[in-house]
C-alpha positions as CSV (number, residue, x, y, z in Angstrom):
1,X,-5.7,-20.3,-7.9
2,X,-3.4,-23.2,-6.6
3,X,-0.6,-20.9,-8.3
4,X,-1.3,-17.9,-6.6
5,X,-1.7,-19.6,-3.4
6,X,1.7,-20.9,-3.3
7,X,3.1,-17.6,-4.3
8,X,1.7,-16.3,-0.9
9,X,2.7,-19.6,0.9
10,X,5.7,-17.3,2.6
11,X,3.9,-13.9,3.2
12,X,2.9,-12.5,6.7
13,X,0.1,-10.6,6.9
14,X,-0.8,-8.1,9.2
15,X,-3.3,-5.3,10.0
16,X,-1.9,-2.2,11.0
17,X,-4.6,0.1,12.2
18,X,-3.3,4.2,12.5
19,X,-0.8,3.6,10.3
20,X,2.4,5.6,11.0
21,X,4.0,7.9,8.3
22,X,6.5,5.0,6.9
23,X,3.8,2.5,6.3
24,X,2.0,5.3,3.8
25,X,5.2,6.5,1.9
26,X,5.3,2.7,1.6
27,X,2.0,2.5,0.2
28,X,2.4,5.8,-2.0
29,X,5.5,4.1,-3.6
30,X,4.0,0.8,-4.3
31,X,0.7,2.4,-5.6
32,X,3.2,5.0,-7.7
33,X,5.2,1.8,-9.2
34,X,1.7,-0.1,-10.1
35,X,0.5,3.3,-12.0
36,X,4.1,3.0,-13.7
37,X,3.4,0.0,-15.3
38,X,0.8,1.5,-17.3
39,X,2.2,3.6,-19.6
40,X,0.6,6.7,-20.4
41,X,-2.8,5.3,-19.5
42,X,-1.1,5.0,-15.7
43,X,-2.1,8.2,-14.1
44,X,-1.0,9.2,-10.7
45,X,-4.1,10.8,-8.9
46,X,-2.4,11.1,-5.6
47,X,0.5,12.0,-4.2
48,X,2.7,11.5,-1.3
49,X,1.7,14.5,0.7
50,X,-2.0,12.8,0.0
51,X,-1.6,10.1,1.7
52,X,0.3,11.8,4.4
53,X,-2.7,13.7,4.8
54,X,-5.1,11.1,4.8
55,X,-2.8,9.1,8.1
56,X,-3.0,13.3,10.1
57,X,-7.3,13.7,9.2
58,X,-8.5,9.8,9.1
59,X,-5.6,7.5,10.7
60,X,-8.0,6.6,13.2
61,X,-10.3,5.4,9.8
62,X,-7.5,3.6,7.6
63,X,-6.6,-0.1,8.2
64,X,-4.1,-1.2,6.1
65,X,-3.5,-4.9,5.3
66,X,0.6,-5.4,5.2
67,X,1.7,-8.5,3.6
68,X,5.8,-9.2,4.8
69,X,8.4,-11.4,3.1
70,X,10.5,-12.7,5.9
């Protein structure tokens, strides 16, 4: 735990509620490269235009927790 916590030690985090269309391809891609690391047991469910799609219907519903280096 004390490990993890000083890995964070430099982060910013931030809530960005409505997040715009940036913010989600961001979030596609880092979801995409975590489902990467898997292998062919790492599926990719969704897509980019998914998430694109979920910021137009529920933008006013999604709260995304950013954490920023620097």
């Amino acid at each position: 735990i004390l490990r993890d916590r000083r890995s964070l030690a430099g982060l910013k985090l931030g809530v960005e509620p409505n997040p715009s269309p940036d913010v989600l391809r961001t979030i596609h891609a880092l979801y995409a490269r975590q489902a990467d690391k898997f292998g062919p047991w790492g599926n990719r469910y969704w897509n980019e235009a998914f998430f694109l799609w979920l910021g137009e219907h529920f933008g006013d519903r999604l709260v995304p927790v950013i954490a920023r280096d620097g």
